[in-house]
Every structure is written in structure tokens, then in C-alpha cells.
N, CA, C and O atoms as a GROMACS GRO file, in nm:
protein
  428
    1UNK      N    1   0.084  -0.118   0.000
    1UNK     CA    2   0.000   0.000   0.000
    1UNK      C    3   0.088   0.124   0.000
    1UNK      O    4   0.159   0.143   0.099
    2UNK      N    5   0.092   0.205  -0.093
    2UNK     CA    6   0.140   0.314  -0.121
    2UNK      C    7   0.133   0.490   0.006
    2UNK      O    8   0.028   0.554   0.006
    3UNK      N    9   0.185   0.510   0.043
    3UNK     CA   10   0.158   0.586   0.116
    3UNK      C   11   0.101   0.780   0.021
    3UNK      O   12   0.120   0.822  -0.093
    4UNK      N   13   0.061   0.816   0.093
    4UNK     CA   14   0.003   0.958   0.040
    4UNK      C   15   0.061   1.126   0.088
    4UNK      O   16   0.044   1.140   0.209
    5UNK      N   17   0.101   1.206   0.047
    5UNK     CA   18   0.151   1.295   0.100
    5UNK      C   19   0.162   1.331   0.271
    5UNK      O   20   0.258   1.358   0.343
    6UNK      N   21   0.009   1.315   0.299
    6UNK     CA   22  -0.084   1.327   0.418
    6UNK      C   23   0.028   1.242   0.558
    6UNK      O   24   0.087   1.280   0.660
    7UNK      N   25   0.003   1.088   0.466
    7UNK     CA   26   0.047   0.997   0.584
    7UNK      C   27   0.202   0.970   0.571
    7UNK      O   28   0.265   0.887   0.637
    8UNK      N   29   0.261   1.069   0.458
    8UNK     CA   30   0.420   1.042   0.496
    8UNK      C   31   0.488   1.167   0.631
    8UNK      O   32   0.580   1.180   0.712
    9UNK      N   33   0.335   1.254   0.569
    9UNK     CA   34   0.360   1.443   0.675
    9UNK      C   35   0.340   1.349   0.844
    9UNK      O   36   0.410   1.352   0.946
   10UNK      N   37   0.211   1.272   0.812
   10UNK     CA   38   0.197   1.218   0.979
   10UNK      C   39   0.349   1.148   1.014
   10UNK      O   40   0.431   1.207   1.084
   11UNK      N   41   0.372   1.028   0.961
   11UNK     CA   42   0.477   0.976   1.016
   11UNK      C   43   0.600   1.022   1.072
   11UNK      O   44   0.646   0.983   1.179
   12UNK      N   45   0.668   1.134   0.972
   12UNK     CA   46   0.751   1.206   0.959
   12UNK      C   47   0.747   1.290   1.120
   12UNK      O   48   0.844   1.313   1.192
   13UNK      N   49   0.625   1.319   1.142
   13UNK     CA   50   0.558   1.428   1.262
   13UNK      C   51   0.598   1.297   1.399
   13UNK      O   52   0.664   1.317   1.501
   14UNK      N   53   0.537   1.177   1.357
   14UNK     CA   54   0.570   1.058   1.467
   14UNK      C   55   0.706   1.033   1.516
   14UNK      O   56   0.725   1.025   1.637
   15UNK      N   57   0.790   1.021   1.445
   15UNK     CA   58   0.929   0.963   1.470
   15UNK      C   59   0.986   1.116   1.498
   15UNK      O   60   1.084   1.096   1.570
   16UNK      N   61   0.971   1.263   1.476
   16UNK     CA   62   1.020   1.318   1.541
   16UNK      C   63   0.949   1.391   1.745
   16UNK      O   64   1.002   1.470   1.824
   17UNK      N   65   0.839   1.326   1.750
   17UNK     CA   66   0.765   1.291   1.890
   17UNK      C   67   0.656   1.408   1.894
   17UNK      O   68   0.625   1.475   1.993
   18UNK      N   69   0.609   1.418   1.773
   18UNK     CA   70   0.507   1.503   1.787
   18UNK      C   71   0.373   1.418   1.729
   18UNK      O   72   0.373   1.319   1.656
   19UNK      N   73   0.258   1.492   1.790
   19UNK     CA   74   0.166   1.396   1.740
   19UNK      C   75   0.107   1.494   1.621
   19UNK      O   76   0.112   1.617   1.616
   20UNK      N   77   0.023   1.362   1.489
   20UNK     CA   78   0.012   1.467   1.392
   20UNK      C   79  -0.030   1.593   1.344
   20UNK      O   80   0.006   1.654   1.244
   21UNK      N   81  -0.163   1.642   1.489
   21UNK     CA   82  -0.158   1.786   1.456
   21UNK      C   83  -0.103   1.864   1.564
   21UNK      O   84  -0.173   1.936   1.636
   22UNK      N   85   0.007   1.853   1.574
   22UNK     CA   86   0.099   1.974   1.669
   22UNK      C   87   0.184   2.002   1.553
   22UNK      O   88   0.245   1.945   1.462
   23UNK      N   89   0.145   2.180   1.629
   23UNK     CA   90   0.252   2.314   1.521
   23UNK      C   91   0.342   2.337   1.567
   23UNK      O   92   0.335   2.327   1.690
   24UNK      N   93   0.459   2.374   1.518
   24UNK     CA   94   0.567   2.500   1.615
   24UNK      C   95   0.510   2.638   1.627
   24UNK      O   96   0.433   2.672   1.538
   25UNK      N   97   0.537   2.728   1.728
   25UNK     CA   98   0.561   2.823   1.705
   25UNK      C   99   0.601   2.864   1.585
   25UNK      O  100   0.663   2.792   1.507
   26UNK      N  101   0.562   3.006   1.556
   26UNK     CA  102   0.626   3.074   1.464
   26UNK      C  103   0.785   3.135   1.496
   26UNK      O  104   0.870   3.161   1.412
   27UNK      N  105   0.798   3.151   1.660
   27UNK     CA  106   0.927   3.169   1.674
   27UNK      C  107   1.016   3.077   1.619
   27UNK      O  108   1.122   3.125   1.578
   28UNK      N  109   1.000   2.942   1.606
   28UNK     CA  110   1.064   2.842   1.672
   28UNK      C  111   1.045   2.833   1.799
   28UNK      O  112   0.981   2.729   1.813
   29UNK      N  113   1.065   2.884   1.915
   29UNK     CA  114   1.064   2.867   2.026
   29UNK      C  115   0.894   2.797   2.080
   29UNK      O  116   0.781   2.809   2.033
   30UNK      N  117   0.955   2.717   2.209
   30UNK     CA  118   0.819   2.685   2.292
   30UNK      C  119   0.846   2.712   2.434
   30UNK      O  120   0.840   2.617   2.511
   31UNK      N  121   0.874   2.821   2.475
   31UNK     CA  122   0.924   2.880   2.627
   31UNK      C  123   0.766   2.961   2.648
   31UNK      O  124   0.668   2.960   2.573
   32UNK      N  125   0.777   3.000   2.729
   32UNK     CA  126   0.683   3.105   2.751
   32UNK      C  127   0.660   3.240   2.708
   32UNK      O  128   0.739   3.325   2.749
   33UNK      N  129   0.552   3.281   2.622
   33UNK     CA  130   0.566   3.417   2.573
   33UNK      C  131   0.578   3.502   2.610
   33UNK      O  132   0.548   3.515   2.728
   34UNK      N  133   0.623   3.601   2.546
   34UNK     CA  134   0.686   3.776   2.657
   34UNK      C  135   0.565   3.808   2.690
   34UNK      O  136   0.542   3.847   2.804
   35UNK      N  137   0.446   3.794   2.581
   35UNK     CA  138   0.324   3.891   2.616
   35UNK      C  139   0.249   3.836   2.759
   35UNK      O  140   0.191   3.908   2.840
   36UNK      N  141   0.269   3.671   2.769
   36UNK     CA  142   0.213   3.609   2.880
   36UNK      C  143   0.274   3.685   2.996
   36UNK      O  144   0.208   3.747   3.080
   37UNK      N  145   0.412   3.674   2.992
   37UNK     CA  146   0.512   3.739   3.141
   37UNK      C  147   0.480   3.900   3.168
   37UNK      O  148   0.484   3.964   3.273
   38UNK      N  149   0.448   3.942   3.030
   38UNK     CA  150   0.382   4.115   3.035
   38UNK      C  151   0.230   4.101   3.101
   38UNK      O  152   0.204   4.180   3.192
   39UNK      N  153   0.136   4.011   3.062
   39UNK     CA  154   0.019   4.010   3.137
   39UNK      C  155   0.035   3.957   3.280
   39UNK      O  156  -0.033   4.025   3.356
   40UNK      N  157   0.084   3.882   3.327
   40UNK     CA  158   0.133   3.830   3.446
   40UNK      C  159   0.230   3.970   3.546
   40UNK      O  160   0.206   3.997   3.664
   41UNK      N  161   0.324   4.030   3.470
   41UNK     CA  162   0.365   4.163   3.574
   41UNK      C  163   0.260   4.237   3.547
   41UNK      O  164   0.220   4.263   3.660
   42UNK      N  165   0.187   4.289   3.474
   42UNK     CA  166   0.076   4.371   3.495
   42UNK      C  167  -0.038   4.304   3.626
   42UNK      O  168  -0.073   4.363   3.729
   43UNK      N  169  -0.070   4.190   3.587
   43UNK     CA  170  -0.140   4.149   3.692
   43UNK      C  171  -0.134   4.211   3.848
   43UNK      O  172  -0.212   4.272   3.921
   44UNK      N  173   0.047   4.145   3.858
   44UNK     CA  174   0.071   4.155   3.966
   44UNK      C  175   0.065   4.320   4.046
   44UNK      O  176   0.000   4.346   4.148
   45UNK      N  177   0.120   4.380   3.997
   45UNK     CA  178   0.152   4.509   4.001
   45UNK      C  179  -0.030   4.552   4.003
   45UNK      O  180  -0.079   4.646   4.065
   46UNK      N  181  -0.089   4.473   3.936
   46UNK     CA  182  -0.299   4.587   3.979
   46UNK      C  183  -0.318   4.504   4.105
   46UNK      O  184  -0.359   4.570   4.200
   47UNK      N  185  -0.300   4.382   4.126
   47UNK     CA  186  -0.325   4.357   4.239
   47UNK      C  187  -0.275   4.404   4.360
   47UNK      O  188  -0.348   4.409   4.459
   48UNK      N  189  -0.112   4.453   4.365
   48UNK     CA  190  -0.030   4.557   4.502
   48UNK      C  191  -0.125   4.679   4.477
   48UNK      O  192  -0.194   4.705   4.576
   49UNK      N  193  -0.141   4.747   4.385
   49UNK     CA  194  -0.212   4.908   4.373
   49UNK      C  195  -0.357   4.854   4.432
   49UNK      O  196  -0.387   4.927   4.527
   50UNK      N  197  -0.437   4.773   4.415
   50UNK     CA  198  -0.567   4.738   4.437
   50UNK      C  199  -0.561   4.763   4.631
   50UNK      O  200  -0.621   4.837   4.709
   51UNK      N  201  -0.472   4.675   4.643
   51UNK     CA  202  -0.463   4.660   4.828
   51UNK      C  203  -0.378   4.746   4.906
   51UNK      O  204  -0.356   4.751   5.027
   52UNK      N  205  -0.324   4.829   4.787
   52UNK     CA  206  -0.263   4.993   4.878
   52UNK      C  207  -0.318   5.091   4.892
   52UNK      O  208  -0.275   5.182   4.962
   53UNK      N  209  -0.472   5.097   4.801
   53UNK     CA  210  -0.567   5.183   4.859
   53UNK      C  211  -0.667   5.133   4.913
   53UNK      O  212  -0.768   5.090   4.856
   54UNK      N  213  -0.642   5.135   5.035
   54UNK     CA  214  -0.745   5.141   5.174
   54UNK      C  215  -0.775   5.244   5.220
   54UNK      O  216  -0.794   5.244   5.342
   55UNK      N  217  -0.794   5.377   5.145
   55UNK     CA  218  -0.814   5.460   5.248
   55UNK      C  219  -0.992   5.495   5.232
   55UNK      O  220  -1.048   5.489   5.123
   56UNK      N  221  -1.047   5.523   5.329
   56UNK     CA  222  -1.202   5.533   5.328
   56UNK      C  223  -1.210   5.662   5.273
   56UNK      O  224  -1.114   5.738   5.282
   57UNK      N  225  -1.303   5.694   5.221
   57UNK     CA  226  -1.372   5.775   5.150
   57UNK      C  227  -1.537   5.828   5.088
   57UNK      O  228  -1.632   5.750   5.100
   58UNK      N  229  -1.547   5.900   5.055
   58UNK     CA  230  -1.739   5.933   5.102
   58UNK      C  231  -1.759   5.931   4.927
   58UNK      O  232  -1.702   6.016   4.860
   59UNK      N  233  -1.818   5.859   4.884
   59UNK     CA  234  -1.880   5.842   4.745
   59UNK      C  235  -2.034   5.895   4.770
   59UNK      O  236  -2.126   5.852   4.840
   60UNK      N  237  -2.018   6.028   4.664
   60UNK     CA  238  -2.187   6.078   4.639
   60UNK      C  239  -2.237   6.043   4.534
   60UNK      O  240  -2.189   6.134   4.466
   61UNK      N  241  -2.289   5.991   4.470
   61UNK     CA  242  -2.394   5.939   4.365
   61UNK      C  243  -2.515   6.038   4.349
   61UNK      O  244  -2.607   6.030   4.430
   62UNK      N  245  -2.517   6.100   4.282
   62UNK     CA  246  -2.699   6.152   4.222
   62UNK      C  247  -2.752   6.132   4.398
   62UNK      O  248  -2.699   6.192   4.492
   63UNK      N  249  -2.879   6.026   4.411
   63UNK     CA  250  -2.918   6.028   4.548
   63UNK      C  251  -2.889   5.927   4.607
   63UNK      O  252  -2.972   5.893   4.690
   64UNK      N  253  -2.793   5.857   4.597
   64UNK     CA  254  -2.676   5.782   4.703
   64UNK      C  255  -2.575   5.853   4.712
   64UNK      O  256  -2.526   5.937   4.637
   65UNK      N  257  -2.522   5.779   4.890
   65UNK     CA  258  -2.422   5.850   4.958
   65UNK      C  259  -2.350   5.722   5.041
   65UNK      O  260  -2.380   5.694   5.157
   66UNK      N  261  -2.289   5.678   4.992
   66UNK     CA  262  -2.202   5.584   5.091
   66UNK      C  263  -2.053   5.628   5.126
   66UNK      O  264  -2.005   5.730   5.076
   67UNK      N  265  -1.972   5.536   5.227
   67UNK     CA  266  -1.861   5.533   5.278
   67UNK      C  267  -1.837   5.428   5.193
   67UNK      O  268  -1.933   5.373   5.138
   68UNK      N  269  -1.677   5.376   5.168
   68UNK     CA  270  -1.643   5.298   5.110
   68UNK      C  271  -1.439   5.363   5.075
   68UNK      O  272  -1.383   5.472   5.092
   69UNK      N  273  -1.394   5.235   5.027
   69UNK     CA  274  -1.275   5.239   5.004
   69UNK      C  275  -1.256   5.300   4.899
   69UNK      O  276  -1.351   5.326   4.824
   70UNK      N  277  -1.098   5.345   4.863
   70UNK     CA  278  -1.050   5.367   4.698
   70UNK      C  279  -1.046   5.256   4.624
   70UNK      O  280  -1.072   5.260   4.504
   71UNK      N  281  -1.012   5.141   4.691
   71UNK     CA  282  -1.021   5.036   4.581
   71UNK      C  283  -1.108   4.956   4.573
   71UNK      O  284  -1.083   4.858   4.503
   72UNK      N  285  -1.220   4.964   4.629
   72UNK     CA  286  -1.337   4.945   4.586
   72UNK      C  287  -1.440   5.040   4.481
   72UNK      O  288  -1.535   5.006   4.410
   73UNK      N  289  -1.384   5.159   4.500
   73UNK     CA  290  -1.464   5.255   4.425
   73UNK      C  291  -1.393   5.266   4.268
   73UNK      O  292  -1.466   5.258   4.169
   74UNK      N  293  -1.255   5.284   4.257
   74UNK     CA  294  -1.151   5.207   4.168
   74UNK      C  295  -1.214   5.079   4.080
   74UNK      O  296  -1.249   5.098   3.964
   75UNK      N  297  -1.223   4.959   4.137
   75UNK     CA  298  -1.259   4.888   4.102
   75UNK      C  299  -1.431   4.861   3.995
   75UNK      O  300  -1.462   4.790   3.900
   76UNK      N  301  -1.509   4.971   4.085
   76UNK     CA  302  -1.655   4.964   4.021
   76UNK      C  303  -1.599   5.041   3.933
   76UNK      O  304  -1.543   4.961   3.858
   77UNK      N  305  -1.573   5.170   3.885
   77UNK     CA  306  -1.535   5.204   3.835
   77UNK      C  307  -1.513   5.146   3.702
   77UNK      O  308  -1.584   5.165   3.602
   78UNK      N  309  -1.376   5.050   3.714
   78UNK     CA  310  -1.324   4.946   3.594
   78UNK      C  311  -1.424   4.875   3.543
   78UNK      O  312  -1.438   4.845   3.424
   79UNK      N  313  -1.498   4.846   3.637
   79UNK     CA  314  -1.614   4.726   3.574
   79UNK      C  315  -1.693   4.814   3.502
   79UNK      O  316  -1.675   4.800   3.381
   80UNK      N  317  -1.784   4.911   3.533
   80UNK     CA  318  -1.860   4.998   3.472
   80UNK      C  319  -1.783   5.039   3.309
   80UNK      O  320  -1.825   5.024   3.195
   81UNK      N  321  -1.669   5.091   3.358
   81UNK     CA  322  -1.601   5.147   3.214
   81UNK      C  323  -1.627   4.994   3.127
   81UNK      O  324  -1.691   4.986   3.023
   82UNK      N  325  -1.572   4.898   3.186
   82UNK     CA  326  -1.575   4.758   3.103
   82UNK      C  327  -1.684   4.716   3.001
   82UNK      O  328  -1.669   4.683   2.884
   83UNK      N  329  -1.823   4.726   3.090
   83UNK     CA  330  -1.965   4.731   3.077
   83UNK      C  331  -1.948   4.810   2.945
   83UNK      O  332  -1.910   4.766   2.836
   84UNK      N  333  -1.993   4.958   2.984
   84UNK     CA  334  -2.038   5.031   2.915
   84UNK      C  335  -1.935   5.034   2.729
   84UNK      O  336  -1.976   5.088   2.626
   85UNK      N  337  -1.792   4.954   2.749
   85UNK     CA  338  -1.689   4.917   2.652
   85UNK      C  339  -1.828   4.834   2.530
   85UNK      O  340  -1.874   4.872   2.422
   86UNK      N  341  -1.861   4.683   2.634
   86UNK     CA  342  -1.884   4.630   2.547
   86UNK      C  343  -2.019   4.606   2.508
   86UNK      O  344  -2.065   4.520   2.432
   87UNK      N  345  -2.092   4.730   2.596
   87UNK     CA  346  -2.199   4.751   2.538
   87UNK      C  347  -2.211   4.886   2.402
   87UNK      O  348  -2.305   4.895   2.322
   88UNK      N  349  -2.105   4.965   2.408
   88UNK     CA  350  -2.106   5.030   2.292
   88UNK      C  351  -2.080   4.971   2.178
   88UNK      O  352  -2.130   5.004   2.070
   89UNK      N  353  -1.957   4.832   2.205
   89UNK     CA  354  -1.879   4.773   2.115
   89UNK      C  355  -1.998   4.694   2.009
   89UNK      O  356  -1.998   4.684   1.886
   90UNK      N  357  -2.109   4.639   2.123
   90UNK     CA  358  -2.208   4.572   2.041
   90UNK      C  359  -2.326   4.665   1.936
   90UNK      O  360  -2.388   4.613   1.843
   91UNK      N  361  -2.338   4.818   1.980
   91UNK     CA  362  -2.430   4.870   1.940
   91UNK      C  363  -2.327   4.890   1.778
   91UNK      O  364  -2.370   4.848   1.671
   92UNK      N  365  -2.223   4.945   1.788
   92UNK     CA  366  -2.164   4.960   1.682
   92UNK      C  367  -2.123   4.865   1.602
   92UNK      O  368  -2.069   4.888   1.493
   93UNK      N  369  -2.152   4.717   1.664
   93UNK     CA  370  -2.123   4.659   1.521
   93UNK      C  371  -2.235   4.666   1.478
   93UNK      O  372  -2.240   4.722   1.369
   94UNK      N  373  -2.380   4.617   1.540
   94UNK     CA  374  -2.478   4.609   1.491
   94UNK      C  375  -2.544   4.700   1.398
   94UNK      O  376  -2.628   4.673   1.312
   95UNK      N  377  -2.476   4.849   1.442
   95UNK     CA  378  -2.504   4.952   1.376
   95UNK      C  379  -2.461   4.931   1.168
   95UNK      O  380  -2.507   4.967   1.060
   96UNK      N  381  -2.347   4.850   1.224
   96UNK     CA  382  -2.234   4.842   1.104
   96UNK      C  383  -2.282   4.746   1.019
   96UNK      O  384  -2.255   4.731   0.900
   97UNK      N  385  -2.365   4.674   1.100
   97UNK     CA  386  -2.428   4.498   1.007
   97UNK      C  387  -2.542   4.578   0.935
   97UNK      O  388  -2.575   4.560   0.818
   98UNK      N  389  -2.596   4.668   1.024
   98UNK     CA  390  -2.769   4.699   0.940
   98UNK      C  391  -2.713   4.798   0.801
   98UNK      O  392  -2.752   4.772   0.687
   99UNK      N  393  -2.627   4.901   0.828
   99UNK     CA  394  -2.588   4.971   0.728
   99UNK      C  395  -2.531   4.852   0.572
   99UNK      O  396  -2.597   4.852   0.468
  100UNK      N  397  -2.445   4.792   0.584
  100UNK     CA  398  -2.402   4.680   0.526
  100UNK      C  399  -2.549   4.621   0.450
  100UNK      O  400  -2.580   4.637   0.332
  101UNK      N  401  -2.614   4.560   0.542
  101UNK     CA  402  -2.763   4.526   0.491
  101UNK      C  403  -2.859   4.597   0.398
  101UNK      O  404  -2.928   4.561   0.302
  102UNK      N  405  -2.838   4.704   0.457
  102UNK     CA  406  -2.892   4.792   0.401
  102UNK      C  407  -2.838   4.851   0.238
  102UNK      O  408  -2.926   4.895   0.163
  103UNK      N  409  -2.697   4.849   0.191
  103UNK     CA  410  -2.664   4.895   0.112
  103UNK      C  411  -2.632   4.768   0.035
  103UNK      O  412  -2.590   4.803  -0.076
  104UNK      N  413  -2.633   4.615   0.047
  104UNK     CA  414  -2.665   4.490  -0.016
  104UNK      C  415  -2.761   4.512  -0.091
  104UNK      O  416  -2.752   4.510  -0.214
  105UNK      N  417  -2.890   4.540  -0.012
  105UNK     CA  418  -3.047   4.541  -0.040
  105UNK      C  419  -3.066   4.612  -0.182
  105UNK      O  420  -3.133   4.576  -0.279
  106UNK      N  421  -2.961   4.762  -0.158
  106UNK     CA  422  -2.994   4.882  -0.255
  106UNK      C  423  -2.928   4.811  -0.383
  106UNK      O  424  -3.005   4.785  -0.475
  107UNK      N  425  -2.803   4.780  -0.395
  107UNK     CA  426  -2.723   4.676  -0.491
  107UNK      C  427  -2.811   4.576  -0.569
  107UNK      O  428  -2.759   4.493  -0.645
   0.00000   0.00000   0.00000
């Protein structure tokens, strides 16, 4: 039985100890990526800033009024900005699909 491009690429992939669908990197390399070790010191570094502000503070809202921390108020903050990210992110594609649709239709 004749072998086929396919199953000489598998074998070839076998005897050097990879199984047949594992890639290399594009580096070559298989260490750990810079961008991983860049998200990982960022991490670290929001988590020390997160627990160095403790200091209390009076948050006024429209008609709320609470006590509360900086890094709690910090934190809502992030989430809200987050929120409101990917709720614009969705209005604008959708915005972008109907226009699209719309100028298919006219075509």
C-alpha cells in the first residue's frame, strides 16, 4: 500500500515525537511568551495598587451616599467602564451589520 503525502507528513511528525496535529511556534521557540510574562507583571503590580488603597472615602452618587474604600470605588469604576466598553462595542457593530444590509439590499 502506497503511502500519500498526508500519511508520509503524519509519520515524519511521529518519529520526530510530535503527534500529527501539533505546530511549532512561529518563533521556533516553545518557552513562555513575553506577552504572557507582560500580562502576568501587569497582573501583579494591579493587584499591590488594588490593596494599597485602603483609604475610606465618602462616594456621592446623584441620590446615594455611601462610605467605602478607593479600591473598591476604583474597582466599580473598571467594571462599569468595562460594561459600558462592550456595550457600545455591540451597538456599533450592529449599527455596522444593518448599514451593510442595508446597502446589499440597494445593490
Amino acid at each position: 500500500m502506497a503511502m500519500n503525502f498526508d500519511d508520509r507528513d503524519k509519520d515524519q511528525k511521529r518519529q520526530r515525537g510530535l503527534r500529527a496535529n501539533d505546530t511549532n511556534a512561529a518563533s521556533g521557540g516553545n518557552g513562555v511568551s513575553p506577552s504572557l510574562i507582560g500580562f502576568g507583571v501587569v497582573a501583579v503590580l494591579a493587584v499591590i495598587f488594588f490593596f494599597q488603597n485602603s483609604e475610606t472615602i465618602n462616594v456621592n452618587f446623584w441620590l446615594f451616599d455611601w462610605d467605602t474604600t478607593i479600591r473598591w470605588s476604583l474597582l466599580m469604576a473598571m467594571v462599569l467602564g468595562v460594561l459600558l466598553d462592550r456595550l457600545f462595542g455591540m451597538w456599533w457593530r450592529r449599527r455596522g451589520r444593518k448599514k451593510d444590509e442595508a446597502k446589499r439590499a440597494r445593490d
